[in-house]
N, C-alpha and C positions, 0 to 999 in steps of 0.2 A: 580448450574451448568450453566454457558456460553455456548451458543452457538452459533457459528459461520459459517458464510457461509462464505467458500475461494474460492475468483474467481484467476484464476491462479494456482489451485494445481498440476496440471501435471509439473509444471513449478519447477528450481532449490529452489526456496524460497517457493513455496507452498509446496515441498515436505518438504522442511527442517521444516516448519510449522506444518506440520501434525508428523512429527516424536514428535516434541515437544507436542503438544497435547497430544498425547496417551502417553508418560509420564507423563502426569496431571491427577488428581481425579475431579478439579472441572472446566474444559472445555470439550467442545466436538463440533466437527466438525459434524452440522448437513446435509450441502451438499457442495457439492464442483462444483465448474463450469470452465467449462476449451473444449475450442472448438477443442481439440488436444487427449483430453482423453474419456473414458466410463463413460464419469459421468453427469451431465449437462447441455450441452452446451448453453445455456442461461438463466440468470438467474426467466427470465417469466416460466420456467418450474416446479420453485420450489415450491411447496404449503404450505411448512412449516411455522415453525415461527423460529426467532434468535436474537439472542441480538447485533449482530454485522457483518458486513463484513468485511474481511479484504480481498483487492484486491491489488496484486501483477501478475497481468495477462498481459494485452497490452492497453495502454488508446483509443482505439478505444472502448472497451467494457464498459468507464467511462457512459457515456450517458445511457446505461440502466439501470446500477447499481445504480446511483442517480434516475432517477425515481421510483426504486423497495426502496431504500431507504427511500425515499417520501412516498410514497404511503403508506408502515409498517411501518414509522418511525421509523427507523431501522438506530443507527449511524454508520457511513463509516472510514474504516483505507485506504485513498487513497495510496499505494508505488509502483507507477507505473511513467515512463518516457515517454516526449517526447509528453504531453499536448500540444496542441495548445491554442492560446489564448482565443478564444470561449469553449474553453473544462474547463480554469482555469476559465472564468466568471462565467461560470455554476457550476464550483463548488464555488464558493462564494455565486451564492445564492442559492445554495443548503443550504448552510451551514445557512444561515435565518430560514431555514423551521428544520431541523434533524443535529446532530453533524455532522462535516466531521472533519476529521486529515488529513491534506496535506503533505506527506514527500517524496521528490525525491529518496533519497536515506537510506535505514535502516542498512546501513552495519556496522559496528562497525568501519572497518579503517574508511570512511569517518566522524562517530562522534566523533573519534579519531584527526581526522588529523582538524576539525573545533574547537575542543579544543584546541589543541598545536596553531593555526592558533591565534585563542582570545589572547594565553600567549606570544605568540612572538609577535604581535602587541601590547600589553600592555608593554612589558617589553624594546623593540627597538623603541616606539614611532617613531615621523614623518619622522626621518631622513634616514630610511630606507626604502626602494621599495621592497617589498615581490609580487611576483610572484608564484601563485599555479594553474598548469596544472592537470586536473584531465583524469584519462583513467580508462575504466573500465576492469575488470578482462578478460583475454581469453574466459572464457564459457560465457559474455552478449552477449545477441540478438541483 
């Protein structure tokens, strides 16, 4: 059994997380943290143990999450936006000490549309200019 601590579950992707979860036999959400909900609001409060984070919450909350990472050795799913540069350094060396997975975005269009993106660049080579504006859905923050 997995267990995961999700920073961000009050959030639309942390809910969507936890529904998928509790249709699973061999994961489980063992806390969840989220400064907006009844559940954790920092992850220093949690005493447990987990095989994973995955944070989907606001990258201001990156910076504790790698030190609690750190500290249990506990590898990191970062899919949060809007890093600052000192927030990306630190997750690099985070990434020396415990796993970290860096992704801006999890959404299926976007790994969709960076596939189609790789095929039309291979298939149009140089002599074409492709331009992709990206916007995010109505309900982002």
């Amino acid at each position: 059994m997995k267990k995961i601590i999700l920073s961000g579950c009050g959030g639309r992707m942390g809910r969507a997380i936890t529904e998928m979860v509790a249709e699973t036999e061999d994961c489980k959400i063992v806390a969840g943290i989220d400064i907006n909900a009844s559940v954790y609001s920092s992850i220093s409060d949690f005493d447990g143990v987990a095989d994973v984070i995955i944070d989907f919450s606001h990258h201001s909350a990156l910076p504790s999450l790698l030190d609690y990472a750190v500290s249990t050795s506990t590898p990191i799913v970062v899919a949060t936006t809007g890093h600052t540069d000192e927030e990306i350094e630190l997750m690099l060396d985070t990434s020396k000490k415990v796993g970290v997975f860096f992704s801006r975005n999890m959404s299926i269009g976007i790994n969709l549309i960076i596939e189609m993106s790789r095929r039309a660049a291979k298939t149009l080579g140089l002599d074409f200019d492709i331009e992709i504006i990206e916007k995010h859905h109505n309900k982002k923050l």
